[in-house]
C-alpha positions in Angstrom: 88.8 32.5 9.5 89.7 29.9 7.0 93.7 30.0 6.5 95.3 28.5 3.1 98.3 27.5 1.8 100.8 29.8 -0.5 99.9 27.8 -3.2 96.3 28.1 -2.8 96.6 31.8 -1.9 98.5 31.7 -5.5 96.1 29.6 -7.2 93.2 31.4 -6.2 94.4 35.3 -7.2 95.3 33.2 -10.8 91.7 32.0 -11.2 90.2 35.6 -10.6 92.6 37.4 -12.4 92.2 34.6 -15.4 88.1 35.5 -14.8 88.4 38.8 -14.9 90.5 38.3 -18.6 87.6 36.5 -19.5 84.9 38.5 -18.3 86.2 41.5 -20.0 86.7 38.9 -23.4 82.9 38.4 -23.2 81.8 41.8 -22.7 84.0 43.4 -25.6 82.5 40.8 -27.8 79.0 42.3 -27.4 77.0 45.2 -29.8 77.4 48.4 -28.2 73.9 48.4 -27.7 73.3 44.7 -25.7 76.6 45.9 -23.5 74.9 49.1 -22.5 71.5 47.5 -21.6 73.0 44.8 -19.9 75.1 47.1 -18.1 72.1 48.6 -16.9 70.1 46.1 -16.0 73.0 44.8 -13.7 73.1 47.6 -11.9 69.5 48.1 -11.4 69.9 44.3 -9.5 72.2 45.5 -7.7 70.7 48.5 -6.5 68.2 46.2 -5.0 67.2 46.0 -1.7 67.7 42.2 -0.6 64.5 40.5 0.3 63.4 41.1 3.6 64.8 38.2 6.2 62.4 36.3 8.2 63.6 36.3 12.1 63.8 32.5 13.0 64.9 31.0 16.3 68.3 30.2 15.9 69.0 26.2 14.7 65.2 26.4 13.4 65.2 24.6 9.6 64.1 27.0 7.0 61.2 24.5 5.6 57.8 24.5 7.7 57.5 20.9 9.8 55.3 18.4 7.5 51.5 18.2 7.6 50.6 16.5 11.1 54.0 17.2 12.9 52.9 20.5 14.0 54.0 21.2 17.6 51.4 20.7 20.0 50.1 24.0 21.8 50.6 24.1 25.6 48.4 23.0 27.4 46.1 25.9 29.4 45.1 24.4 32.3 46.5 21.3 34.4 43.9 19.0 35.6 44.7 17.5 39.5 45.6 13.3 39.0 43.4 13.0 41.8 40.0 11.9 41.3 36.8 11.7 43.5 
């Protein structure tokens, strides 16, 4: 865990209390109507099941490899490097 500074500990709690100020600012200044149906539709997204996470080795890059940089399948069978 990340430890900061008195002042930043400070600085921070200002900057969400001075959001929260303004958040509230925003929200009064809306119709009754547009608050309520926004107020609903925010908490139908968060009543959302997150999207489903994809189990990836760990280190593996979330994009697919480009076109011809596939890995190469295993070989099945090993030939002898003798030859008569």
């Amino acid at each position: 865990m990340t430890k900061h500074s008195r002042y930043e500990r400070e600085r921070r709690a200002t900057d969400a209390q001075r959001m929260k100020e303004v958040q509230a600012a925003w929200y009064a200044s809306l119709p009754a109507a547009t608050a309520l149906a926004f107020s609903r539709e925010v908490e139908a997204a968060q009543a959302r099941v997150p999207a489903a996470h994809v189990d990836m080795a760990p280190g593996t890059a979330p994009n697919p490899p480009r076109p011809g940089r596939e890995p190469k399948p295993p070989k099945d069978e090993q030939r002898s490097r003798r030859s008569y």
